[in-house]
C-alpha positions, 0 to 999 in steps of 0.5 A, a space after each residue: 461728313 468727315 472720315 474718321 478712319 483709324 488707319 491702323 485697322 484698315 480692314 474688317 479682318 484687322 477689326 476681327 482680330 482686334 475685337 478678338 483680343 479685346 472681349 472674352 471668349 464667350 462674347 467674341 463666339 457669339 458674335 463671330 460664330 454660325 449655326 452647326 458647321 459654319 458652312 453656310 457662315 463660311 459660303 456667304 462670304 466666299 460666293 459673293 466674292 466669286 463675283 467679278 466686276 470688268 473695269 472700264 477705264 478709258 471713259 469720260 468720268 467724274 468723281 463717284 456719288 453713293 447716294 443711294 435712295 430708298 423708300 423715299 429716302 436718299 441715304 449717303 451710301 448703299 449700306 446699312 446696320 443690320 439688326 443684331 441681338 445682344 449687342 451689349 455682350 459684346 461691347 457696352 452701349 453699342 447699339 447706342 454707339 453704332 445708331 448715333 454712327 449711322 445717323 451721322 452718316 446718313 444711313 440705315 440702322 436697324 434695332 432687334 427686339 432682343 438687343 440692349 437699348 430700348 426703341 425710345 432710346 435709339 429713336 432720340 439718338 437718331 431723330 426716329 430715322 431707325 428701322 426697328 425689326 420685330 420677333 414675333 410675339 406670342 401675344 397679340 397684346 404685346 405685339 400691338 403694344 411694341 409696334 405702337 412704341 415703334 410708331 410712336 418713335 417714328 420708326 419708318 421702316 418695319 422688319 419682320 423676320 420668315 427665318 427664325 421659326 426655331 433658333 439656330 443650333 450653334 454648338 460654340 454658344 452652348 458650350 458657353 452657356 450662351 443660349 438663351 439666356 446668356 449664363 455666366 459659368 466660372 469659365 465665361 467668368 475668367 475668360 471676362 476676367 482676362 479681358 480687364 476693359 471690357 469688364 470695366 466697361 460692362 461695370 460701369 455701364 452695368 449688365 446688359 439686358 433685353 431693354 425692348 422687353 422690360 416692360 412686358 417682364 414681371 420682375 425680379 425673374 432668375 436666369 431660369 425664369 427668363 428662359 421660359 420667358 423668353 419661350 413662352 413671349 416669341 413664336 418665331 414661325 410667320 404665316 400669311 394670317 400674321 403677317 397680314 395682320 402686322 400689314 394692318 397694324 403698320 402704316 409704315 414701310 413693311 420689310 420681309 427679312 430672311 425671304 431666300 425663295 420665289 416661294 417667299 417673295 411671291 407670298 411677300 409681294 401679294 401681302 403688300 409687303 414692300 420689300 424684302 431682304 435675301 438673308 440666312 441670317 448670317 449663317 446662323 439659322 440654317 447650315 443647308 440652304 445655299 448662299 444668299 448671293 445665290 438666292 439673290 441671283 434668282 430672286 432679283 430677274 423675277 421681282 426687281 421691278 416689283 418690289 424692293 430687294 435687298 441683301 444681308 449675310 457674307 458681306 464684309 467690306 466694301 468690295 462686297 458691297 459693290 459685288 452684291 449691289 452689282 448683283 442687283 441688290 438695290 441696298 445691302 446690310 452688314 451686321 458682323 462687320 460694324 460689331 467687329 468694329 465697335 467690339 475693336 473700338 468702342 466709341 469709335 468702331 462705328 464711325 471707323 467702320 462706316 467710312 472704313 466701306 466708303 472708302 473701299 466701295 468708292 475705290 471700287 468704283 472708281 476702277 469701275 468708272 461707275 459714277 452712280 451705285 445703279 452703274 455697277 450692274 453694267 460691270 458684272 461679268 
């Protein structure tokens, strides 16, 4: 497919600042903030680029391929659309906008319960080639309904989520109302106002909302009863008992995100589980655990040949990319990075964005002489 670069942004950093510029305050912290101190937001960026890879220049070499199969599929780069909740906030319609980007580009985008689209919408914008994450519900009922839905719409990949056993302290967002649910106080108010786009956009799209979960929503509920709801519907911590009973349900692929220790990967792998994705969930849930290219490094020696280990949280570009599949991850997701880009350009962040990494990733490669991803490993330093 063709690159559609906007060569004025030709970093994530420039997509930062852009999207920066262009939403209100409160829906740029959202986005851009951790949980307690940023420690482990700021740590998962900088120990994954304290990797170094050697190049290899005089060598026989073709031009690099991507491709990079997973679960039976054959994806077009190493990297997918990690799964981020209240997309709508930040720019109107972006799951629609970044699930229609991955399509085009042949890679994985992954749907959160709690963003702004519904599964049936993004799985007719895809083709059912979306991975749909799952909070846990508390009610049985709702869950099976939800993972029919998900099944239904061909999802073939199931996420499940080991660390949101309680929600991240993240003092940016309450300061801003924007816990759960988001309030719009009069400062959050100006602060849209000061941004005249994405007001527009957001009134003619009209308010985001928990699309997923409409139809388990009694009607009509003020911003207090939506709070209770949402704490009454999701019980965040997993157990062997769940998750054996979610393996039962789901016929498709089942992935373990958020799995940081032995401990978890172990448990992972004697549930049946078929992979795993080494993650703090940004930054956001936890300020004092260690880095997840860390985790990485000790969970791949044990289990690479066991089962599928993935990574997400601190990847930022295509460098970083190289630098984690280097590592021995064998896929990677990115979320904050494809939101900067839809936030900075709308209908066209996703497609900039994923050819934005391409880009970098197979200049990477290049320096490297690797003509396949796998070769990577053989660079590490």
């Amino acid at each position: 497919m063709k690159q559609e670069m906007n060569y004025k942004y030709p970093s994530v950093d420039d997509l930062r600042l852009r999207a920066k510029a262009k939403i209100p305050k409160f829906a740029f912290e959202y986005l851009d903030g951790g949980c307690n101190d940023d420690v482990n937001l700021k740590k998962n960026t900088e120990r994954i680029r304290a990797v170094e890879l050697k190049p290899k220049y005089l060598v026989d070499y073709k031009a690099p391929s991507l491709k990079t199969e997973l679960f039976g599929h054959t994806y077009d780069a190493p990297f997918g659309i990690s799964p981020v909740g209240l997309q709508g906030l930040m720019w109107p319609k972006s799951p629609e906008i970044l699930a229609k980007a991955a399509f085009d580009h042949n890679i994985p985008f992954v749907l959160s319960t709690v963003t702004t689209s519904s599964i049936e919408r993004i799985a007719e914008i895809t083709q059912g080639k979306a991975w749909f994450q799952l909070y846990h519900p508390a009610e049985e009922s709702v869950t099976k309904d939800i993972l029919k839905r998900a099944e239904t719409a061909g999802c073939p990949v199931l996420v499940i989520l080991a660390d949101v056993p309680s929600f991240g302290y993240r003092p940016r967002d309450i300061r801003n109302g924007l816990s759960m649910p988001p309030k719009m106080t009069l400062t959050n108010i100006i602060n849209a106002m000061k941004r005249p786009h994405w007001s527009l956009q957001t009134l003619i799209n009209g308010q985001p909302s928990f699309e997923i979960l409409k139809p388990y929503m009694p009607k009509n509920l003020n911003l207090s009863q939506l709070a209770k709801f949402m704490d009454a519907t999701f019980s965040g911590r997993l157990n062997e008992e769940k998750i054996k009973k979610i393996r039962d349900l789901w016929k498709g692929k089942l992935v373990l995100k958020g799995a940081e220790s032995i401990h978890d990967v172990e448990k992972a792998y004697q549930l049946g589980i078929d992979g795993v994705i080494v993650s703090n969930h940004g930054g956001r849930q936890v300020d004092v655990g260690q880095a997840t290219i860390d985790s990485l490094n000790t969970i791949v020696p044990q289990y690479k040949d066991k089962i599928k280990v993935m990574m997400d949280s601190g990847i930022r570009g295509g460098a970083d990319v190289a630098r984690v599949m280097a590592s021995g991850a064998e896929f990677s997701f990115t979320g904050r990075t494809f939101m900067y880009g839809v936030s900075a350009l709308g209908k066209k962040g996703g497609d900039h964005t994923i050819a934005m990494l391409k880009t970098q990733l197979t200049q990477v490669m290049e320096q490297m002489s690797c003509a396949e991803v796998k070769d990577l490993t053989k660079n590490i330093i």
